[in-house]
C-alpha positions, -999 to +999 in steps of 0.1 A: -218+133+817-182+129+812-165+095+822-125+095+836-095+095+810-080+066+795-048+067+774-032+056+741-001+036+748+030+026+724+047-010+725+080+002+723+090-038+720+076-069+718+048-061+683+044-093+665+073-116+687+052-116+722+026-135+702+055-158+701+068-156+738+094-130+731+098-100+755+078-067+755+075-034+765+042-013+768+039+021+783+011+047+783+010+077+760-007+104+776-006+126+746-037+111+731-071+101+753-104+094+758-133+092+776-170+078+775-195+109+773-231+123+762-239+155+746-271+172+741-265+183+704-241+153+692-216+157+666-219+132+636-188+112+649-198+114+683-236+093+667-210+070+648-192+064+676-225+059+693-241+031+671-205+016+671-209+013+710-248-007+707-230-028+682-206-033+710-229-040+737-245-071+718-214-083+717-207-079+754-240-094+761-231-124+742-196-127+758-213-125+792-239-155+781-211-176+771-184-170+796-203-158+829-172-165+849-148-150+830-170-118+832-200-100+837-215-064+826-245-044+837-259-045+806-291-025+816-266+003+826-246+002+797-274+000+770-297+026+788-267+053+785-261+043+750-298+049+742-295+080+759-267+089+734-235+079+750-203+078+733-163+075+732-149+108+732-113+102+717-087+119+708-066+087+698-059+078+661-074+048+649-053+019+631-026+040+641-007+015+664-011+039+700-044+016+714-076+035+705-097+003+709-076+000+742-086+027+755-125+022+746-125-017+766-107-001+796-136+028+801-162+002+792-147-021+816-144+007+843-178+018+842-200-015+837-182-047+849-195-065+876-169-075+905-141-053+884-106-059+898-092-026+905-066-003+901-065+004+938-059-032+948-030-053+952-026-065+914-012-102+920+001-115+887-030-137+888-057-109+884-034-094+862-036-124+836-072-122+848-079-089+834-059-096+805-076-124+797-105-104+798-098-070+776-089-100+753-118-112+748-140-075+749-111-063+727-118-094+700-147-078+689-124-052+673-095-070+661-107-105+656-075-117+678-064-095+705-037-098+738-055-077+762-024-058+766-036-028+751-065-022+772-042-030+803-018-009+798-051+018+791-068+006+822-038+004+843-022+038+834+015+022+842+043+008+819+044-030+814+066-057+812+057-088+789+081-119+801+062-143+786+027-146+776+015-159+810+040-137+830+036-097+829+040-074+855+038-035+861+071-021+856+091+012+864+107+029+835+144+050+833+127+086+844+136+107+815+163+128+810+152+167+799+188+175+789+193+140+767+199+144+730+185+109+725+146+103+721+120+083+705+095+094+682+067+088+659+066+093+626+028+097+610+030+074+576-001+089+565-018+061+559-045+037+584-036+004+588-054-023+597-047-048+622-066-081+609-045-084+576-008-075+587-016-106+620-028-124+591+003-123+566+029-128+601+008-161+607+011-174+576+047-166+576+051-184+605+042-216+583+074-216+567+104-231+585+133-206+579+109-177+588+104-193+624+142-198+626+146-162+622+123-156+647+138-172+671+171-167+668+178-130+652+141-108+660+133-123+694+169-124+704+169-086+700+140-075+711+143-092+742+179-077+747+163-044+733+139-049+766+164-051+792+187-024+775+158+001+781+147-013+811+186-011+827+189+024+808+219+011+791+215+032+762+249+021+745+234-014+743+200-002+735+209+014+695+231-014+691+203-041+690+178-014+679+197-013+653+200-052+650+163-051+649+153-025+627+176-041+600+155-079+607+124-057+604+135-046+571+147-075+559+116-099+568+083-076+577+087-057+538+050-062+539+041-044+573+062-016+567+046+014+540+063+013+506+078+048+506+094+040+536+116+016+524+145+036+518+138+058+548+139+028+567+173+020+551+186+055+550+187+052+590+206+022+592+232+036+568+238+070+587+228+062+624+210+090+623+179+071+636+167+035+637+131+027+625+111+000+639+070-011+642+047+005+663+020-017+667+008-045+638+024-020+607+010-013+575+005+022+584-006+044+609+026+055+632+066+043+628+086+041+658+118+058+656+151+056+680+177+083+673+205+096+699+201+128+685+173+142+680+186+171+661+202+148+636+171+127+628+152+160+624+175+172+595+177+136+583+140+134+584+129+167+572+102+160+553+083+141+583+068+154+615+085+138+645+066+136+676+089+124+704+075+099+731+101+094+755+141+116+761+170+098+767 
C-alpha cells in the first residue's frame, strides 16, 4: 500500500506577523514529501512513526467527539491500517520550518475524513477557512497552536495568499526565471527547532508595548510590502524591504534566530550579498535566504550549503 504524495512547503512571508493579521506567502516545496504507507518488514522509524500515528488517532477520535461538525474521520479505517502497520513515509525534515506535520494532516485528512472538501471542487473562500479551520485543529495535536496553513498549502499542492487571518486565497506565483541571477535559498542551521517555545517567547513579547509598536509599524509594514513585491515580481522593491525586514528580524527576534548566525545574519545586510530572514517559527532547522546573485551569496556563504527554492 502506498498513499498519494504530499509536500513540504516554505512561508516565504508572513512567519510570526500573520498570527497578527499581517500578510503571507506560502507555497509548496516539492523537494521534500511524503506519503502514508505499510511495509512487510518495517524499518525502526517506519514503527516510530507508526505508534506516533495510534497516538494520533486518539486524538482524532476525541476531536471528532467534541466537534462532530467541524469534522469527522473513519476511525475504523484509520485504526485498522495502523494496526496493520501503517505509517508516514517522509522525506521532510522535522522542526525544520518546510511542514512535515503538514504534510502528515493533509494525507490523513485525504484518506479518512468523512464529507472531505476537495481539491477538485470549486474552493470558495468559505471551505477554504473551512479546511483551515480544520488542519488547525488535527494539526494542534503537534504544535499545541497551529494555523492550518501548513497542511493547506500540503493538501492543496498550490501557492497561498494570507490577507488576513479570515481571508486567504490560492494564488499564482511570478513563473521562474532559468536565466535569473537572483534566487532564494535555504540554509541548514544544523540544529532542530522546536515550534512550542519560539510561539511561546513571540507571545510573551507581544505583552510589552514598544514590542507591539514595532510590530505594527516596521515588521508588518514590510512583510506585507515584501508580499506584494513578490507577488507583482517587482524584484527592485522586493531586496529593498527584504532587506528592511531581515534587519527588524535581527534586531527584535535575537532569540529565534541560532547564535552562530548572528553575524552571518549581519554580514548580509552589510555587503548585499544576501538577506537572511525566518523560515518557519526559528530556533533552528532551515534560514531563508534572498540574494540577487546567487554566485555572490555562494562565495559569501562558503561554509554553508545553499539549497535554492525559487530563481529570480
Amino acid at each position: 500500500m502506498k498513499g498519494p504524495l504530499f509536500y513540504s512547503k516554505i512561508l516565504l512571508f508572513g512567519e510570526y506577523g500573520i498570527i497578527q493579521d499581517s500578510k503571507g506567502l506560502s507555497i509548496p516545496y516539492n523537494f521534500y514529501k511524503g506519503a502514508l504507507k505499510t511495509d512487510e518488514n518495517p524499518s525502526a522509524e517506519a514503527i516510530k512513526s507508526n505508534e506516533s500515528l495510534l497516538k494520533f488517532s486518539v486524538y482524532l477520535n476525541e476531536l471528532q467527539s467534541n466537534n462532530p461538525e467541524l469534522v469527522t474521520f473513519n476511525i475504523t479505517a484509520l485504526q485498522q491500517d495502523i494496526a496493520n502497520g501503517m505509517y508516514f513515509d517522509s522525506s521532510i525534515p522535522q522542526g525544520y520550518g518546510v511542514g512535515s506535520s503538514g504534510a502528515l494532516v493533509a494525507a490523513i485528512y485525504d484518506k479518512y475524513a468523512s464529507n472531505k472538501i476537495t481539491v477538485l471542487e470549486n474552493l470558495t473562500r468559505d471551505k477554504l477557512l473551512q479546511l483551515k479551520g480544520i488542519f488547525a485543529q488535527m494539526e494542534s495535536f503537534f504544535h499545541g497552536k497551529s494555523s492550518g496553513l501548513d497542511p493547506l498549502n500540503s493538501y492543496l499542492s498550490l501557492p497561498i495568499l494570507i490577507n488576513s487571518k479570515d481571508n486567504i486565497e490560492p494564488t499564482g506565483i511570478p513563473s521562474q526565471s532559468t536565466r535569473g541571477k537572483g534566487a532564494v535559498f535555504l540554509i541548514d542551521s544544523g540544529i532542530v527547532g522546536e515550534t512550542a517555545p519560539m510561539v511561546n517567547i513571540f507571545m510573551e513579547n507581544l505583552k510589552d508595548n514598544g514590542f507591539r509598536r514595532m510590530l505594527k509599524s516596521q515588521f508588518i509594514k514590510h512583510t506585507d510590502a515584501c508580499v506584494e513585491n513578490f507577488l507583482h515580481g517587482d524584484i527592485k522593491s522586493l531586496f529593498a524591504n527584504t532587506k528592511k525586514l531581515s534587519k527588524v528580524v535581527l534586531n527584535h527576534f535575537k532569540p529565534m534566530i541560532p547564535e552562530q548566525f548572528h553575524k552571518v545574519w549581519q554580514n548580509g545586510i552589510e555587503t548585499n550579498d544576501y538577506y537572511l530572514k525566518l523560515c518557519g517559527s526559528g530556533g533552528g532547522g532551515y534560514i531563508l535566504g534572498f540574494t540577487e546573485d546567487l554566485e555572490k551569496a555562494k562565495a559569501s556563504l562558503k561554509d554553508y550549503k545553499l539549497e535554492v527554492v525559487y530563481n529570480f
